[in-house]
C-alpha positions in Angstrom: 138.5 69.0 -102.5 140.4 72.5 -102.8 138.8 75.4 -100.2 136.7 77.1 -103.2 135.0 73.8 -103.5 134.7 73.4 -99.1 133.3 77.0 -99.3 131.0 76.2 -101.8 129.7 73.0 -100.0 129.0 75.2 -96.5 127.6 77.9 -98.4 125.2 75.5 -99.8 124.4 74.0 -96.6 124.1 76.8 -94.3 121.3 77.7 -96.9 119.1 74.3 -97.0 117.2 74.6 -94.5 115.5 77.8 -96.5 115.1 76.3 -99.4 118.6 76.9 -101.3 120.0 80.0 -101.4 118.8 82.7 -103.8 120.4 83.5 -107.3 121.4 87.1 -106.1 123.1 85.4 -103.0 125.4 82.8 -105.4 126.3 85.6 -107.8 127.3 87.9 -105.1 129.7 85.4 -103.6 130.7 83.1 -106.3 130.1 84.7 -109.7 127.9 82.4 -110.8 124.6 81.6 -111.4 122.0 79.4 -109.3 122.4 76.3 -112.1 125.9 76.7 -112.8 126.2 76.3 -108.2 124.1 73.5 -108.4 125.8 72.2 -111.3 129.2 72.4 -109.6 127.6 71.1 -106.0 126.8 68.2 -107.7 130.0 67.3 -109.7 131.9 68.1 -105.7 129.6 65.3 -104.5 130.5 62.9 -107.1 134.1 63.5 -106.9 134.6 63.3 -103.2 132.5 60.0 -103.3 134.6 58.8 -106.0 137.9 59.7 -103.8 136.3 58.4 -100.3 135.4 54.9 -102.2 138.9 54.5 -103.5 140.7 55.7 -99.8 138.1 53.0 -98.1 139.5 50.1 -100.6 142.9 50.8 -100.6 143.6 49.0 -97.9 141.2 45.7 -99.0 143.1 46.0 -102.1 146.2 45.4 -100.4 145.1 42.4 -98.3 143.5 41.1 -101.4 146.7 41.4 -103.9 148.3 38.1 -104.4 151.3 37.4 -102.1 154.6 37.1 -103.6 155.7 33.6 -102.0 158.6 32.0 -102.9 
């Protein structure tokens, strides 16, 4: 996750608790609109659940893989 995308994510958070924040609010600060931010939010979540899952089995992977006994 690059800082645009971490900036996005605490933008997004520091407004939940009002609701979301308000279109003028995610133009002013990211040039977009309130569908394309949620849009984006949502495609951040997937990817960074995508990367956690594959850094969690990494390791089980390698404990799984056939050993190369000779």
């Amino acid at each position: 996750m690059d800082r645009f995308d971490r900036d996005i994510l605490d933008f997004v958070r520091s407004w939940a608790p009002y609701g979301g924040p308000p279109t003028e609010e995610v133009l002013a600060e990211f040039g977009m609109t309130r569908s394309q931010l949620l849009v984006r939010v949502d495609r951040i979540i997937s990817e960074e659940r995508v990367r956690r899952d594959e850094e969690l089995r990494r390791p089980w992977l390698r404990v799984r893989a056939p050993a190369n006994d000779h």
